[in-house]
C-alpha angles and dihedrals in degrees: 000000000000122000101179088230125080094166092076138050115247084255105056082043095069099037082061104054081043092062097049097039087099089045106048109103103251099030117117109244119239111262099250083056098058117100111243129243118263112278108249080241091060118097122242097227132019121234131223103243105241093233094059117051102000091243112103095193145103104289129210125061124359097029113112101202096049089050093053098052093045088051087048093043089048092066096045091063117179097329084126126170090023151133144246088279094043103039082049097052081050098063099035083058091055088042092239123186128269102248087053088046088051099046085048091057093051089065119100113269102226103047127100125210125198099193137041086240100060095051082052091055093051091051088054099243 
């Protein structure tokens, strides 16, 4: 009988397969293992807090203002806490658009912000 492995006894052979069957793409996961259904008392969306962001509405896909401030967030990096100059080298070191360049230098330029969304606040968004 040939096993394809000669490194290996017949018996850590197969306590080997045995530790990776859960893991091998197309095998069915043990029960236990299985992620569990949504409880009834769970909501169905989750909402953006009003104090946070200034949307009070269901975030993810789909929703126009949450994009907008991702795609925003995603040219200011990790230049927190910062201010207008360094908030704006930032984002010219990400190439980031001109419209997002632009909103950057109508900040103030001696505040400094510590999150996305307070530089989104400033800017009145």
């Amino acid at each position: 009988m040939d096993r394809g492995s000669n490194k290996h006894s017949p018996r850590v052979d197969d306590s080997m397969a045995e530790e990776v069957r859960g893991n091998t793409p197309g095998a069915r996961a043990e029960e236990w293992k299985m992620a569990e259904p949504s409880g009834e008392d769970q909501p169905q969306t989750t909402l953006v807090p009003d104090d946070d962001y200034g949307l009070g509405e269901p975030a993810g896909v789909g929703n126009a203002d949450a994009e907008e401030f991702s795609r925003f967030g995603s040219y200011l990096g990790r230049a927190f806490p910062g201010d207008r100059d360094r908030l704006t080298a930032s984002a010219h070191n990400l190439n980031a658009p001109d419209d997002i360049l632009a909103a950057l230098a109508s900040l103030p330029p001696s505040t400094e912000f510590a999150t996305a969304a307070e530089v989104w606040k400033a800017l009145g968004r």
